[in-house]
Residue, then its C-alpha position, 0 to 999 in steps of 0.5 A: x500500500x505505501x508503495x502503490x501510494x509514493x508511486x502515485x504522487x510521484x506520478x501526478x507530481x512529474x505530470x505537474x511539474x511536465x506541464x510547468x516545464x512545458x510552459x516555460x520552455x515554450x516562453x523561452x523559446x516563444x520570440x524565436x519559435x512563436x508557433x512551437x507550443x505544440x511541440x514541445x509540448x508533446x516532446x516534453x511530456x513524452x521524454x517524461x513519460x519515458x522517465x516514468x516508465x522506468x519507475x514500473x520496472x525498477x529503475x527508481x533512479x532514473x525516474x526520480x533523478x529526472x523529477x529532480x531536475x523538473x523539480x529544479x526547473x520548477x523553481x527556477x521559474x516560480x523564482x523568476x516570476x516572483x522577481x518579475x512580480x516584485x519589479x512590476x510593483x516597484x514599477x521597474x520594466x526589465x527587458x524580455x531577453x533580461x529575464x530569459x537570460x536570467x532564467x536561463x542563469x538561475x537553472x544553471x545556477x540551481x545544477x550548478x549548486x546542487x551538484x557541489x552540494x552533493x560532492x562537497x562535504x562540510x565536517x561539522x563539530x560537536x563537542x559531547x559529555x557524558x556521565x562516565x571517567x573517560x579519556x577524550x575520544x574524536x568519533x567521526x561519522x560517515x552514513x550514507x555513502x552509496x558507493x557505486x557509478x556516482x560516488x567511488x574511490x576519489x570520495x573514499x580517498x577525501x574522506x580518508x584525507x579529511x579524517x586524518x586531517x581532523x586526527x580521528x580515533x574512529x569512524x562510524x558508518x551508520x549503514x547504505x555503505x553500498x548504492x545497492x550492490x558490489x558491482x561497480x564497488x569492484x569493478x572500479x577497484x574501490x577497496x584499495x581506496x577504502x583500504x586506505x579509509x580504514x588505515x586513516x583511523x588505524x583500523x578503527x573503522x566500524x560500520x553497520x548495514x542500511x537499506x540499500x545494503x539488504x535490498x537485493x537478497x543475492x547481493x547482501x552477503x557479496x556486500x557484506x563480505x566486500x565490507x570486512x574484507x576491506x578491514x571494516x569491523x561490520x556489525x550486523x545486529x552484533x557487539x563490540x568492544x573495543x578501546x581507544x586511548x585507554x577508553x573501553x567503548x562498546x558499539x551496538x551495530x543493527x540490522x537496517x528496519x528493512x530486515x524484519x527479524x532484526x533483534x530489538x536494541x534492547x535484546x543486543x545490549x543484553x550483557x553491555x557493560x555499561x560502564x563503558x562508554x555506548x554506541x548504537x549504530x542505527x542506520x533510521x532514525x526511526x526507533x529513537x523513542x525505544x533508544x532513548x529508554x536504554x543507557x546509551x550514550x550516543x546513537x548514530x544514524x542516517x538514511x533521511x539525507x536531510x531531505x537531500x533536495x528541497x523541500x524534503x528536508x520539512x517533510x522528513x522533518x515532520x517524519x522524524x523526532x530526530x530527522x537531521x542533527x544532534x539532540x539531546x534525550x534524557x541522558x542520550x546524545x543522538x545525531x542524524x546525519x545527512x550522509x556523505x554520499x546521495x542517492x539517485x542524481x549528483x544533486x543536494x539542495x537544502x542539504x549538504x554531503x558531510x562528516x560530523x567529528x564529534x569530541x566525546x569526553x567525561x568527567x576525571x577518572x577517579 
């Protein structure tokens, strides 16, 4: 049922936003080709309907990455006529071919944008205390990377740069490592550059399993392998000890909400020493509520993208407790983050490709 649901409005808004296309295009091209509407009408919807016909076979990305550049369109002309609107009733009368060229600038201007949002990471900074005598740990936290035909080795190897730069203990990578499968992983020879990922935090590298690495059944145990044969330390509703500058931590590492046996993080934390400091890696921020209940000192999570493209990002908003960012909860810090890579098309709007690096440290040992 809510499959058939997001089907339908994604369908009835690429048929909006065609229509809106349809017309701007014609505007564009209207004091060059005044008889034309017909035709690009026709063109525009039929290279649409192209595009949603692959959502009925299973190519989501091609369908949606085509939405998104509607999307981008639609708002270039929204934004045109609202600057329009606003010179009109400052009685200012900009030039028609102004205004197409302007128009032209802004959709440009909006690709442009959303495609170093997607492939420039920004590390954010959060410093956390926790109730417990330990020394300073530097967690850095990677969700998301969607490794396959659009991000690949140059991003593992910048963000292997980046970790060492920001001298980090250890990396979390909170699930979706793989865009569905292995394929171009190593096809393209990821793993030297993801060896050199986990040599940049000395093998602390710990990682958990999203959606889009349990989709394909024949594929997941070729995801998992790929994993820890880079080195990683993979946790699939599993527990881990391990210490970092004399500091014992204990990760919790679950099975994405899309494997419907997981175990409940309550039964995983069955014999957790507590004293420890706690990690949960949790690919949806979907069970923060039951989380919270348990001490656990920090959750880690992704999956929302921040909405990857506006406006989404009010709309997972709505969806979520926590859909981007850090928050405080009875005695849990929890953080959602917008992931380093994307999914489906190159392009970020309203949201940024990052790392947090986050300063954990205590109070003084006794």
């Amino acid at each position: 049922m809510r499959r058939i649901f997001f089907l339908s409005i994604t369908v009835l808004l690429i048929e909006l936003f065609t229509y809106i296309g349809a017309k701007g295009v014609f505007w564009l091209v209207k004091p060059y080709l005044p008889h034309a509407k017909t035709a690009i009408f026709i063109i525009t919807f039929v290279i649409s309907h192209l595009f949603l016909a692959t959502l009925f076979i299973g190519q989501f990305r091609f369908g949606m990455g085509y939405m998104a550049v509607l999307w981008l369109g639609v708002m270039t002309i929204l934004a045109v006529w609202l600057i329009c609107g606003g010179l009109r009733l400052a009685d200012i009368t900009p030039h028609p071919a102004f205004i197409r060229l302007m128009a032209v600038a802004g959709f440009v201007g909006l690709m442009g944008l959303s495609v170093y949002n997607a492939y420039t990471p920004l590390v954010r900074h959060l410093s956390i205390q926790i109730d417990k005598p330990i020394n300073p740990v530097r967690v850095a936290v990677a969700s998301d990377t969607h490794l396959g035909y659009l991000v690949g080795a140059r991003q593992l190897n910048r963000l292997a740069d980046i970790l060492r730069t920001e001298q980090a203990d250890l990396l979390l990578m909170p699930g979706d490592i793989m865009d569905d499968d292995t394929y171009v992983y190593h096809g393209e020879k990821m793993h030297t550059a993801f060896d050199n990922l986990v040599s940049s935090v000395d093998g602390n590298l710990i990682a958990s399993l999203g959606n889009h690495d349990l989709y394909k059944q024949q594929e997941r145990q070729a995801i998992v392998e790929a994993v820890r044969d880079g080195g990683a330390i993979l946790l699939d509703d599993k527990t881990h000890t391990l210490t970092i500058n004399g500091t014992p931590i204990t990760i919790i590492g679950r099975f994405d909400d899309h494997h419907h046996t997981r175990k409940s993080t309550a039964e995983l934390m069955t014999d957790v020493d507590t004293s420890h400091l706690v990690i949960l890696l949790d690919h949806r921020p979907s069970q923060i509520d039951d989380n919270v209940k348990l001490p656990i000192d920090l959750q880690v999570s992704g999956h929302t993208h921040n909405g990857q493209i506006f406006p989404a990002n009010f709309i997972v908003k709505l969806l979520n407790r926590v859909a981007y960012g850090h928050k405080l909860i009875n005695n849990t810090h929890v953080v959602v983050s917008s992931g380093y890579g994307f999914w489906g098309v190159p392009f970020r709007l309203g949201s940024q490709a990052e790392v947090w690096v986050i300063q954990i440290t205590g109070h003084d040992k006794a």
